[in-house]
N, C-alpha and C positions, 0 to 999 in steps of 0.2 A: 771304893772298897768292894770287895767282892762279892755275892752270895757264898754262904756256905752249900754244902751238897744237899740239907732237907731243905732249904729257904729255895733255892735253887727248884728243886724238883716241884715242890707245893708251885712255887708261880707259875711252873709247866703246867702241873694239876690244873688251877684255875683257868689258865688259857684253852685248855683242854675242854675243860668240863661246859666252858661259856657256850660252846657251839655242839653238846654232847647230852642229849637225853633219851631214856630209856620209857619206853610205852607199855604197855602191856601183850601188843604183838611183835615188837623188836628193843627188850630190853636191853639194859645196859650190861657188860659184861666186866665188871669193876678187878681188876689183879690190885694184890698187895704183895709186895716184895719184905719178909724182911732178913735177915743174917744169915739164919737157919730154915724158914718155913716159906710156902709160897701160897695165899689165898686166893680163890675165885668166886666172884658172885653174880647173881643176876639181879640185874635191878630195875623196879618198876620205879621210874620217877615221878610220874602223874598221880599215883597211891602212896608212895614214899615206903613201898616194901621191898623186900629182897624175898623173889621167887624161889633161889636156889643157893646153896653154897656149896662149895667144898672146902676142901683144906689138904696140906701135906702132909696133919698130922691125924686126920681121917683113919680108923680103922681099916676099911678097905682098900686105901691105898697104900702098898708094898714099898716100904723106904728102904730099900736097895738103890744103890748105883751111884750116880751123881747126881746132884742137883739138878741140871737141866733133864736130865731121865726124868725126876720125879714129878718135875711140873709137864712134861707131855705127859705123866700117868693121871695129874690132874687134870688136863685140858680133857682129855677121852674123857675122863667122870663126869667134869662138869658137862659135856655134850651129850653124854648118856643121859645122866638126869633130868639136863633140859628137855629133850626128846620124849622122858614120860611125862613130861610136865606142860608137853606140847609146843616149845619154842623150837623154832630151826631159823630162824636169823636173830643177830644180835645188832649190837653197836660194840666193838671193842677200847674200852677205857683201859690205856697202860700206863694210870695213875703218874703220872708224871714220868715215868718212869723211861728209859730208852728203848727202843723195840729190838731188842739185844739179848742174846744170852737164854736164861731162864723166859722172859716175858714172850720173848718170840718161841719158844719151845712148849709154851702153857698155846699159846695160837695156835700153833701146828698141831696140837694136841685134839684142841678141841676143833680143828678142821678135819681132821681125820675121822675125830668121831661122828660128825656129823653137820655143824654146823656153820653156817655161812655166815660171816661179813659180810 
């Protein structure tokens, strides 16, 4: 029998995550996808904190256009913030996710603004 599309993506998650952690000088850059909304985080996994977030439904980000617009409005934020918060390389986690669409438009986002894979 098949996976379903979350059982499916979570065992991506997992296999993903087994070879993916986030330090304090190249944390983890965690997307969540959902329907309507797209999040980003930074993640220290050694502390078990999250340095940074954003969101699509952030104040300062302008939900005009399409979906994938709004997640490169969020990859620039989330590079901007990193940036004051002193990170310029990540690890990018696409939460199981396919590197497609919105997920690779939040990447290009936050490679413009600044930071590096």
């Amino acid at each position: 029998m098949a996976f379903s599309k979350t059982n499916r993506r979570l065992k991506i998650r997992k296999r993903i995550r087994k070879n993916l952690a986030g330090t304090a000088n190249k944390p983890r850059l965690a997307v969540f996808r959902s329907n309507k909304e797209i999040y980003a985080q930074l993640i220290n996994d050694v502390e078990g904190a999250t340095i940074v977030a954003v969101s699509s439904r952030d104040k300062e980000i302008d939900n005009t256009g399409s979906k994938s617009e709004i997640a490169a409005k969020v990859g620039k934020a989330i590079a901007e913030k990193a940036k004051a918060a002193g990170v310029e390389t990540v690890s990018f986690d696409r939460g199981g996710y396919l590197y497609h669409g919105r997920v690779k438009s939040l990447a290009d986002g936050a490679r413009e603004g600044g930071l590096k894979f």
